[in-house]
C-alpha positions as a Markdown table, in Angstrom:
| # | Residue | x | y | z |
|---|---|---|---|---|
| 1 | Unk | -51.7 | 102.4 | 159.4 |
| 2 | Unk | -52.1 | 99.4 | 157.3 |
| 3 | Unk | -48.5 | 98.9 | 155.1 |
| 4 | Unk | -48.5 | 98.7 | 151.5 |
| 5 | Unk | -45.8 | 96.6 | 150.7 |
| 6 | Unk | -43.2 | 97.5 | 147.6 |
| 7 | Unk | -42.9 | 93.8 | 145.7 |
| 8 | Unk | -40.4 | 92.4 | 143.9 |
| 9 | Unk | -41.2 | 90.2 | 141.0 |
| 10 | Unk | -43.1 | 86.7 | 141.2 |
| 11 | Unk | -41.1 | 83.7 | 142.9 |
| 12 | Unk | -44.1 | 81.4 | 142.6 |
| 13 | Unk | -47.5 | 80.8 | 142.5 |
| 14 | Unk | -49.8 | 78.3 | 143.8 |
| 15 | Unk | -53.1 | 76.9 | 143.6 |
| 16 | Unk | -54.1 | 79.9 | 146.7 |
| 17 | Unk | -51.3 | 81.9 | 147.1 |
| 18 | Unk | -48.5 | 83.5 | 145.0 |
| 19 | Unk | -45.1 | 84.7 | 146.3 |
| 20 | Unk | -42.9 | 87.3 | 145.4 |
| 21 | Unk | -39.2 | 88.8 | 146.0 |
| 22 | Unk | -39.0 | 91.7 | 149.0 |
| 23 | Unk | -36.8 | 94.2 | 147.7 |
| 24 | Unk | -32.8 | 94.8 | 148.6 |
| 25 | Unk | -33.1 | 91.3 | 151.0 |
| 26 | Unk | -32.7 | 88.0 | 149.3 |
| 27 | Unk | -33.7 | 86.2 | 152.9 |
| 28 | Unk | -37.5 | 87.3 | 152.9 |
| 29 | Unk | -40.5 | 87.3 | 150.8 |
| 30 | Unk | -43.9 | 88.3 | 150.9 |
| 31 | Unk | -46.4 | 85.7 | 150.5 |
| 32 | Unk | -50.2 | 86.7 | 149.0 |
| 33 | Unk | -53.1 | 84.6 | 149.8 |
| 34 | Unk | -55.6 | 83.8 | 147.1 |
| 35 | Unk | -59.5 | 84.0 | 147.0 |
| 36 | Unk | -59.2 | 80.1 | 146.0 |
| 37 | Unk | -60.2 | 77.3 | 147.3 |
| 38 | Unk | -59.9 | 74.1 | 145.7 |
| 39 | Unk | -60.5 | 70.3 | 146.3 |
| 40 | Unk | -60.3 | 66.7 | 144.4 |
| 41 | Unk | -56.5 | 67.2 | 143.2 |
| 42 | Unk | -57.5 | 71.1 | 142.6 |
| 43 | Unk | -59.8 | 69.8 | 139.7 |
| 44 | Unk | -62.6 | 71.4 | 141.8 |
| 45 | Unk | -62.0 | 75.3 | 142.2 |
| 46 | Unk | -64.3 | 78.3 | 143.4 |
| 47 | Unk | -63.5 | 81.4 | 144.4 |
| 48 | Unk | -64.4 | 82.0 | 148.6 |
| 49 | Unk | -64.7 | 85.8 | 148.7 |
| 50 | Unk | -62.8 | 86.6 | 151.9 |
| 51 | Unk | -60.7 | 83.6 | 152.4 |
| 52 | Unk | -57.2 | 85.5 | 151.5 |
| 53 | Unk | -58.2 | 87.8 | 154.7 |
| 54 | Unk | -58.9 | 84.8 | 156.5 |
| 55 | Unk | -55.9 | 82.5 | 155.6 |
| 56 | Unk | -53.7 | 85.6 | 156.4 |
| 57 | Unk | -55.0 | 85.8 | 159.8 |
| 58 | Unk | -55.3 | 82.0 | 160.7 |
| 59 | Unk | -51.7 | 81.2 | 159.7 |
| 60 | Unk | -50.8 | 84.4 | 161.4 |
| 61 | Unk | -51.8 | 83.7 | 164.5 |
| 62 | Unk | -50.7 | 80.0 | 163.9 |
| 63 | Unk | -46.8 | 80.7 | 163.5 |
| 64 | Unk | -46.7 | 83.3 | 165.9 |
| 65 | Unk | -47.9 | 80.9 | 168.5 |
| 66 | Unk | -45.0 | 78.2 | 167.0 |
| 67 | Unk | -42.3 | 80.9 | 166.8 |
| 68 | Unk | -43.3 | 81.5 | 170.6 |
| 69 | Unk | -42.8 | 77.6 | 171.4 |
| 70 | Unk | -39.3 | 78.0 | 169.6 |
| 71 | Unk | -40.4 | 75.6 | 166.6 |
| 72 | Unk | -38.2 | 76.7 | 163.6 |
| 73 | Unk | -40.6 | 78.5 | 161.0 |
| 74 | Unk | -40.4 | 81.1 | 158.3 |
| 75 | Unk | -43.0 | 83.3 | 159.7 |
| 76 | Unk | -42.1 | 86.9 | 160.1 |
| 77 | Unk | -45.2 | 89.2 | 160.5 |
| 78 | Unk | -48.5 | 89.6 | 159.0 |
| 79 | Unk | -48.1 | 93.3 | 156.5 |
| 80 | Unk | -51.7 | 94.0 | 155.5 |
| 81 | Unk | -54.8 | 91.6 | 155.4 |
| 82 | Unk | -54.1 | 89.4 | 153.0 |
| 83 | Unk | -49.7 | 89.5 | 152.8 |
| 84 | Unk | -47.3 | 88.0 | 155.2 |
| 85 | Unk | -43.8 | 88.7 | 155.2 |
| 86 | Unk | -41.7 | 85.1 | 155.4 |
| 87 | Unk | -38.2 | 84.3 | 155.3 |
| 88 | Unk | -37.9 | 83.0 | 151.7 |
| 89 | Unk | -37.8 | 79.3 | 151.6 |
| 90 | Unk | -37.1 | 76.8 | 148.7 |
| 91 | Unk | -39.9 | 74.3 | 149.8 |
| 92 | Unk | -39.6 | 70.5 | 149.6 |
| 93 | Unk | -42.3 | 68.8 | 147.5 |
| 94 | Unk | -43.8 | 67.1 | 150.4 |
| 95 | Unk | -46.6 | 67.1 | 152.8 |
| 96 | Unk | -46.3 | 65.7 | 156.5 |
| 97 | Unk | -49.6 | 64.9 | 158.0 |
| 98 | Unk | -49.9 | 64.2 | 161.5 |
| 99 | Unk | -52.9 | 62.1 | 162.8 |
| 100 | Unk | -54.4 | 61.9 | 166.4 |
| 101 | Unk | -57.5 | 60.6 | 165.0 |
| 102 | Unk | -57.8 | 57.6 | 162.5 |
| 103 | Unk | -60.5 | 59.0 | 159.5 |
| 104 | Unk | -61.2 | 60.2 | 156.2 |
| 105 | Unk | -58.5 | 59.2 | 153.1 |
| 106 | Unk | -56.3 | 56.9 | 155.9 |
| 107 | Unk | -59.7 | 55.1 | 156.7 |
| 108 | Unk | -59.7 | 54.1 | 152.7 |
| 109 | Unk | -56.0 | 53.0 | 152.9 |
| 110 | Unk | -56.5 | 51.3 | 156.4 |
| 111 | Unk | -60.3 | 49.5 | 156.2 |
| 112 | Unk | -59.1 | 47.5 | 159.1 |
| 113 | Unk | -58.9 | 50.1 | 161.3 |
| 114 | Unk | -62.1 | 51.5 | 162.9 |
| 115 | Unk | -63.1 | 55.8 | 162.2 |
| 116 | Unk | -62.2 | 57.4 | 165.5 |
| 117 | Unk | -58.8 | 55.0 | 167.0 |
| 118 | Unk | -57.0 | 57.4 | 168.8 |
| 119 | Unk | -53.2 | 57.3 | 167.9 |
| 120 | Unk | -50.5 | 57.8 | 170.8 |
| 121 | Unk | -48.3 | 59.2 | 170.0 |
| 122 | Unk | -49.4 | 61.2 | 166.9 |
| 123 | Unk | -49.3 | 59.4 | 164.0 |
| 124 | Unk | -46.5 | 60.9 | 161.1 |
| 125 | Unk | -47.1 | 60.5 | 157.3 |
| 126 | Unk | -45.6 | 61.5 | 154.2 |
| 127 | Unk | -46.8 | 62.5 | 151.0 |
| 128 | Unk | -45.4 | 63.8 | 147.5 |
| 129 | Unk | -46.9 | 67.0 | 146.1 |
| 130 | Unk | -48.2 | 65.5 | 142.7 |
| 131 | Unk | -51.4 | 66.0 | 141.8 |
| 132 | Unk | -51.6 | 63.9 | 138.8 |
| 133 | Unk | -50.4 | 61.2 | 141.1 |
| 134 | Unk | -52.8 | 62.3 | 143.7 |
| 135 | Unk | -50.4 | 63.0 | 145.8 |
| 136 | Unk | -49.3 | 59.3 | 146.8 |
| 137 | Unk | -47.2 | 58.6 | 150.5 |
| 138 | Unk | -43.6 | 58.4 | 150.7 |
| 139 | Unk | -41.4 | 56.8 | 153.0 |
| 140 | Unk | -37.9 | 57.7 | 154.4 |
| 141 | Unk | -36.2 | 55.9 | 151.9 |
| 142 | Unk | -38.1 | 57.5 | 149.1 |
| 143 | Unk | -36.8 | 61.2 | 150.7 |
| 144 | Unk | -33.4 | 60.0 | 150.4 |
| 145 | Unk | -33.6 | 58.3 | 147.3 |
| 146 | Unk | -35.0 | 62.1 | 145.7 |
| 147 | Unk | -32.6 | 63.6 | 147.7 |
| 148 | Unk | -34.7 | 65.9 | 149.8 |
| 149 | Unk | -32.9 | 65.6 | 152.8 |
| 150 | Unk | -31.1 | 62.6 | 154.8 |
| 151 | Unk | -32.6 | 60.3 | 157.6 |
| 152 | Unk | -31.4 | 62.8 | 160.5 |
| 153 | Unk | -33.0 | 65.2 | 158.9 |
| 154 | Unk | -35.6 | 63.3 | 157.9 |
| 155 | Unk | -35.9 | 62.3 | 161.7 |
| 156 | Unk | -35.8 | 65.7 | 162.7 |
| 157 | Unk | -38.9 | 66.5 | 160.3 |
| 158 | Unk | -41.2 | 63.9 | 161.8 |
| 159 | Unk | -40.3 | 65.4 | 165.6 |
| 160 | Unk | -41.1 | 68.8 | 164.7 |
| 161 | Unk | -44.1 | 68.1 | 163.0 |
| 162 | Unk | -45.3 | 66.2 | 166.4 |
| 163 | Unk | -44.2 | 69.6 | 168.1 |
| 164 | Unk | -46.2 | 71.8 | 165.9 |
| 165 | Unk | -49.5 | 69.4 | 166.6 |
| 166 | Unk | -48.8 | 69.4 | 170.0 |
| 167 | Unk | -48.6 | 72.7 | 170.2 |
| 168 | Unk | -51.9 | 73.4 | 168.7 |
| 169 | Unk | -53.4 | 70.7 | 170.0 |
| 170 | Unk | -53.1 | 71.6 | 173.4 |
| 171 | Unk | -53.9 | 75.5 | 172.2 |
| 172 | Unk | -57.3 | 74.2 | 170.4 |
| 173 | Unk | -58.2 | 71.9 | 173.6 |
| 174 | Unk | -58.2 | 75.3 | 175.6 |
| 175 | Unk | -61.8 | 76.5 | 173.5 |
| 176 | Unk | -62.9 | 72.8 | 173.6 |
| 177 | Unk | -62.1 | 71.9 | 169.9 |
| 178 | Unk | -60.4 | 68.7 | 168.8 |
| 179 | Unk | -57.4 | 68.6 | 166.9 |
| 180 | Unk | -57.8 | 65.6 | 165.1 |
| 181 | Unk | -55.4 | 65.8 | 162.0 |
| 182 | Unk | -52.8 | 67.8 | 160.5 |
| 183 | Unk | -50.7 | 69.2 | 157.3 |
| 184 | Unk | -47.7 | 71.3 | 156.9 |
| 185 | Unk | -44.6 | 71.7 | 154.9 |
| 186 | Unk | -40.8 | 72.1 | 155.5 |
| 187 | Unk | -38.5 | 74.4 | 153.3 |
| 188 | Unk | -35.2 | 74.9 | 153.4 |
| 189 | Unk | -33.7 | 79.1 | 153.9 |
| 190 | Unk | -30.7 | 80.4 | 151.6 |
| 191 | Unk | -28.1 | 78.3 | 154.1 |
| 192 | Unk | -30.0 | 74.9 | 153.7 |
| 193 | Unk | -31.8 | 74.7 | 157.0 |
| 194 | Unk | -35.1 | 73.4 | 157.8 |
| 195 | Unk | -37.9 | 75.2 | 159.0 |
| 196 | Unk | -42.2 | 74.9 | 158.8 |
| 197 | Unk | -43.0 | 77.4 | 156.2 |
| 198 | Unk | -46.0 | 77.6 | 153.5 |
| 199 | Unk | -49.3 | 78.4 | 155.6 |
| 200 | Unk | -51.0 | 76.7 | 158.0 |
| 201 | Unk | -55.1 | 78.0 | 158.0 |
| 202 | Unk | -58.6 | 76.5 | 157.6 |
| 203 | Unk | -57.5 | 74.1 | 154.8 |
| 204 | Unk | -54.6 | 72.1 | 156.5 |
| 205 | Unk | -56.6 | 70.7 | 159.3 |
| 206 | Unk | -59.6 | 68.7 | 160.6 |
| 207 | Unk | -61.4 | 70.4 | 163.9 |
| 208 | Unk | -64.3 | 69.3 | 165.4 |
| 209 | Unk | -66.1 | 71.3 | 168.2 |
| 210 | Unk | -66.3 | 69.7 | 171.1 |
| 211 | Unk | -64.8 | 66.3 | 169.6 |
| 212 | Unk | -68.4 | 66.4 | 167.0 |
| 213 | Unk | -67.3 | 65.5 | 163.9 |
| 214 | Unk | -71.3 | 66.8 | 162.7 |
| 215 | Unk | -70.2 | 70.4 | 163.7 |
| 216 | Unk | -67.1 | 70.1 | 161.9 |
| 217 | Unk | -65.3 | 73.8 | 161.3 |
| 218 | Unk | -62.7 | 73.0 | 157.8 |
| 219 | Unk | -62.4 | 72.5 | 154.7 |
| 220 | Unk | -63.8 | 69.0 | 155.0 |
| 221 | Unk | -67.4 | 70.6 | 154.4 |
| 222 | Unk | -66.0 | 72.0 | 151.0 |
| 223 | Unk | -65.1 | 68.8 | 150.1 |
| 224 | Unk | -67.8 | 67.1 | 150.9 |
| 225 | Unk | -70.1 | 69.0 | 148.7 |
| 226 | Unk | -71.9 | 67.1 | 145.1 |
| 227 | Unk | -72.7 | 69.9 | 144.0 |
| 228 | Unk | -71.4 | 73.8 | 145.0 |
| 229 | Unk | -73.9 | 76.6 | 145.2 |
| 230 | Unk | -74.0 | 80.1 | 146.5 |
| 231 | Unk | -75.7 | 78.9 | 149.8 |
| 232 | Unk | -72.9 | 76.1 | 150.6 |
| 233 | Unk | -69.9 | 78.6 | 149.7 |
| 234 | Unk | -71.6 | 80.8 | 152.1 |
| 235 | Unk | -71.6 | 78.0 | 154.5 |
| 236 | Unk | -67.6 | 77.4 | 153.9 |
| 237 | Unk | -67.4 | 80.7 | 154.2 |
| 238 | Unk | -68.6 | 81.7 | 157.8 |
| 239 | Unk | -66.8 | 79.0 | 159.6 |
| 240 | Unk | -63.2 | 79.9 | 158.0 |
| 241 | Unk | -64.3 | 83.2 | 159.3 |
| 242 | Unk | -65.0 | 81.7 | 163.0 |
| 243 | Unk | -61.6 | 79.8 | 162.6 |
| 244 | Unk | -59.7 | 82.6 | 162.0 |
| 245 | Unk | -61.3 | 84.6 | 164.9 |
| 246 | Unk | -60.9 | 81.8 | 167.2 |
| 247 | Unk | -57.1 | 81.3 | 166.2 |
| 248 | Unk | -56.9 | 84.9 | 168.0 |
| 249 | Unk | -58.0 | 82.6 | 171.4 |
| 250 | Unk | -55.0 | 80.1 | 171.3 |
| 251 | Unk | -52.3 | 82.0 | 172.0 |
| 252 | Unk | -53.6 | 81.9 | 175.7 |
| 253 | Unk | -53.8 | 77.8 | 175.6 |
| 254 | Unk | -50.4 | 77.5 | 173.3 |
| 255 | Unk | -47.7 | 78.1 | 175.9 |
């Protein structure tokens, strides 16, 4: 029987999701994905009817294969089709990105390096969660300097994040699709300790079938698009619906 989850009032909102209280437990939350989809800073915006349901699955399956490789993580359960239950998490403004595979926006900020290098060990960047700033890298010191966490911590970040790609790395080679870059985000539970936490789905990741960056399967497509019609959201729309099938595959690759 699908659960219909009692909320308590809104924590947050975001530019796909919202999150609210879970009643009598301060520790958890439910988080709600959004029919959104956005690009360009989120100054380009369309609703993708079905993505909640398929973000909801995707980052499912995700953390439940990363909470069986013992990787920290907020993840709980999925409740219904579009609702996970999380442990409630004050998240740091910050993106890490992990690169195995040198293109798109770090091809811009690195024209000396060629579209396709192959970086071993994976690559680890930072970035601050500002669009108006477009969201512009960060470095250790930076962290420290805001006061998001010290360099052990800081260390400890980068070495998890490497986990998480590895661990769906090695998951994805399984159905012969490349993992060739990452995001995710760290907060911080009610006793100040780290964990992965936000989602992890269609839009925080670059795969490519069979290493083919033509047949590519995320959100690049979306933002790749001059001009949005019905036919190209449709387009969007049917490979975040293979992704989130095929994330129900990795947990046979992932351990």
């Amino acid at each position: 029987m699908i659960e219909q989850p009692t909320f308590g009032p809104q924590l947050a909102e975001g530019k796909t999701k919202q999150i609210y209280a879970y009643p009598d437990n301060e520790a958890l939350a439910y988080m709600v994905n959004k029919d959104q989809i956005t690009a360009g800073d989120g100054e380009r915006r369309n609703e993708l009817v079905g993505k909640s349901r398929w973000s909801t699955i995707t980052t499912a399956n995700v953390f439940r294969l990363l909470n069986e490789a013992g990787i920290p993580t907020h993840f709980v359960k999925q409740v219904n089709k579009e609702t996970l239950l999380v442990k409630r998490c004050t998240m740091l403004p910050v993106e890490q990105v992990q690169r195995r595979i040198a293109t798109g926006s770090y091809l811009k900020r690195h024209p000396e390096i060629s579209e396709g290098t192959r970086f071993d060990p994976v690559l680890v960047e930072t970035f601050l969660k500002d669009d108006a700033r477009h969201d512009p890298q960060i470095w250790e010191q930076d962290i420290i300097d805001m006061g998001l966490a010290n360099s052990d911590e800081i260390a400890w970040m980068a070495e998890q994040g490497r986990r998480v790609f590895e661990t769906l790395e090695k998951a994805w080679s399984g159905i012969d699709v490349t993992l060739v870059d990452l995001k995710i985000e760290f907060g911080r539970d009610g006793s100040g300790n780290l964990m992965v936490a936000d989602v992890i789905d269609n839009d925080s990741w670059r795969l490519w079938p069979g290493g083919d960056k033509t047949r590519m399967l995320d959100k690049q497509i979306y933002r790749n698009l001059k001009n949005v019609t019905e036919a190209d959201l449709q387009q969007v729309a049917d490979r975040y619906a293979l992704v989130a099938d095929l994330t129900g595959k990795l947990s046979m690759y992932g351990s």
